[in-house]
C-alpha positions as CSV (number, residue, x, y, z in Angstrom):
1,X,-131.2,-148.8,64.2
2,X,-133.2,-146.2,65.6
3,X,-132.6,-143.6,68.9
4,X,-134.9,-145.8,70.7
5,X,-132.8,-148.9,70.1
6,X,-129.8,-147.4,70.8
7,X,-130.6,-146.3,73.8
8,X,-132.0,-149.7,74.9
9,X,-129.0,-151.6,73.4
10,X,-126.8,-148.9,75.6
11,X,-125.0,-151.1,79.1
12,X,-126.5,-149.8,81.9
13,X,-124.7,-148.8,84.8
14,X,-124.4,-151.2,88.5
15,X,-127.7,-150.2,89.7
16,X,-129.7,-148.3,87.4
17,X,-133.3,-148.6,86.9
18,X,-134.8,-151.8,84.3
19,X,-135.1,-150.9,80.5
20,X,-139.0,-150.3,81.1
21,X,-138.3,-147.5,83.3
22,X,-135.2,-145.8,81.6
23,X,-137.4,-146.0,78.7
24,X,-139.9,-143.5,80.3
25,X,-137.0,-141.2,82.0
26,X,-135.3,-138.5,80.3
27,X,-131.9,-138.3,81.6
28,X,-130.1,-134.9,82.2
29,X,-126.7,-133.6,83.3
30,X,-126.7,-131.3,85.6
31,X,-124.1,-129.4,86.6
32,X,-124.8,-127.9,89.8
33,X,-121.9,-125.7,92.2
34,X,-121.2,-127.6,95.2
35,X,-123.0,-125.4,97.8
36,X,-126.7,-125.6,95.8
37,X,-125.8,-129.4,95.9
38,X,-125.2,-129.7,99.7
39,X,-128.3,-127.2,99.8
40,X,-130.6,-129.3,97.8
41,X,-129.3,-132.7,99.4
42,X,-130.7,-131.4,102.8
43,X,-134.0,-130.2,101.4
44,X,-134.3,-133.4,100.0
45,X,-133.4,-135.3,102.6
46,X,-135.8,-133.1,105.2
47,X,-138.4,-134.0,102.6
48,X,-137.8,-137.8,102.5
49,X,-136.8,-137.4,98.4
50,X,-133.6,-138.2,96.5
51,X,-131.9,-135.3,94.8
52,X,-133.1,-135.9,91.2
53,X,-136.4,-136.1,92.7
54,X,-136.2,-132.9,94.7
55,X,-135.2,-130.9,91.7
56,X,-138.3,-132.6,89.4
57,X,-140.5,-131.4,91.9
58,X,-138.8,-127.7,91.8
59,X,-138.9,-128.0,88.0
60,X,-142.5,-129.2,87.5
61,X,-143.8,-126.6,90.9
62,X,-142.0,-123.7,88.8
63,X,-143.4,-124.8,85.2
64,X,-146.5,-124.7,86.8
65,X,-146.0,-121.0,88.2
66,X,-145.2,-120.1,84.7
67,X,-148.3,-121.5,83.2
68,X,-146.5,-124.3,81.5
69,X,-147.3,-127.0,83.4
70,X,-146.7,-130.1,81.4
71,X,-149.3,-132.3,82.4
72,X,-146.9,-134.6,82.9
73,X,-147.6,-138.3,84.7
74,X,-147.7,-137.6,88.3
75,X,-144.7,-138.3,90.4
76,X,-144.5,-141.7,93.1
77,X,-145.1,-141.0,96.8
78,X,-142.0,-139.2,99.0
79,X,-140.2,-141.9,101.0
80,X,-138.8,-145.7,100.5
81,X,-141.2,-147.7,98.0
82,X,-143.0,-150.5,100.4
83,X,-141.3,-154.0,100.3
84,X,-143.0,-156.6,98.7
85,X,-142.8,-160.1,100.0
């Protein structure tokens, strides 16, 4: 069995994302101290993002800055997706 099937055979969590999209996500943990948390959740909130997004648009603005922009697949809209019927 290969990484790939392992990690699609792996249970996912209540709530966490389909297979296709897991598939595409790299997940990290981050350790963070509780006051850059609280500090991040409020940017991210002011800027209608979820923490984990907040910090991948930090990450990929500072890449960037660096000259190693990624090129990576651009990132949804800010805000709730729209509701489809």
């Amino acid at each position: 069995m290969t990484s790939d099937q392992d990690d699609r055979a792996a249970p996912r969590p209540p709530g966490a994302a389909p297979d296709r999209a897991r598939a595409s996500r790299k997940q990290v943990l981050l350790r963070l101290d509780p006051a850059v948390h609280e500090a991040m959740a409020k940017w991210a909130s002011d800027d209608l993002r979820s923490v984990n997004a907040q910090i991948e648009v930090i990450l990929r603005r500072a890449l960037a800055d660096a000259g190693r922009d990624p090129k990576a697949a651009p990132m949804r809209p800010r805000g709730r997706p729209p509701k489809h019927s």
